[in-house]
Structure formats: C-alpha cells, structure tokens
N, C-alpha and C positions, 0 to 999 in steps of 0.2 A: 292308369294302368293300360287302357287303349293304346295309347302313346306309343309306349314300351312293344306293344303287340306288333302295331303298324311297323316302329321299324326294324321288329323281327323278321317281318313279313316282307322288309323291303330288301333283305339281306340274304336272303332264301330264294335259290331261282324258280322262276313258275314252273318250268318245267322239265321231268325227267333227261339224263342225260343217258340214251342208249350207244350199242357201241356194235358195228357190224360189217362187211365186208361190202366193196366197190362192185356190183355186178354187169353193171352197167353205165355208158357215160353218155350221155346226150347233150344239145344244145345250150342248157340252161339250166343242167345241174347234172346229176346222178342217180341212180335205183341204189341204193343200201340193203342189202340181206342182213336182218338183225341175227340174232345170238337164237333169239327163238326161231328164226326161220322166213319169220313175218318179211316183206321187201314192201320199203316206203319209197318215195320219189323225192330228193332234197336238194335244197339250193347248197353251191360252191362249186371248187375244185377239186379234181379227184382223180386220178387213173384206175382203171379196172384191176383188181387186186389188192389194193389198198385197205387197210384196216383204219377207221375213222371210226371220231367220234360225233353224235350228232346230236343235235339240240331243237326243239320247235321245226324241223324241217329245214334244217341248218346245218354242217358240215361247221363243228367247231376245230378238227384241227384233225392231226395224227392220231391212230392207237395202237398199241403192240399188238402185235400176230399170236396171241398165245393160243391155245389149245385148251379145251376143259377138260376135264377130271371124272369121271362115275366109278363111284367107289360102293361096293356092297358088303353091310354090316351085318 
C-alpha cells in the first residue's frame, strides 16, 4: 500500500501554485504581488504588468488578467 502512496505522492506537486501581478523587475528575477496582496521575490522572466503564475519561487509561465468577483448574499 506504501507503494501506491509514494507514487501518489510522486505525481502531486510539492508545492502550491499562486498567481499574481509583475510589480517589479530586477536583475535576477521579479517581486510578484499575489491575489492576496502578499509580494514575493521570484526567479524568471517577466515585464512589469504581467500576470504569471508562480511555483516554489518560480515564474511557471503566463496567467490571465482576470479580475475577482465579491458578491453579497
């Protein structure tokens, strides 16, 4: 049964994948302003303005521009 678990485990990425704006671009990477507000410092490429996704402190790629929703029930 371990087995099985492990390569559950192996097929499951370690880590969260967040998604946030370019705020900033420097030498050896970028600042990311997340969804929640929070701003990381990640490795890649990027221009300021850019909506990306990021991974471990990683710039995996593109994200769409959307906008969120608050809706009261």
């Amino acid at each position: 049964m371990s087995n099985l678990y492990k390569r559950l485990l192996g097929v499951l990425p370690s880590e969260p994948r967040d998604k946030g704006e370019v705020v900033a671009v420097h030498t050896d990477g970028a600042t990311v302003e997340l969804v929640t507000g929070t701003r990381v410092r990640v490795r890649g490429d990027a221009q300021v303005g850019d909506h990306v996704f990021i991974r471990g402190r990683q710039i995996e790629g593109p994200a769409p521009a959307l906008s969120g929703v608050d809706q009261t029930i």
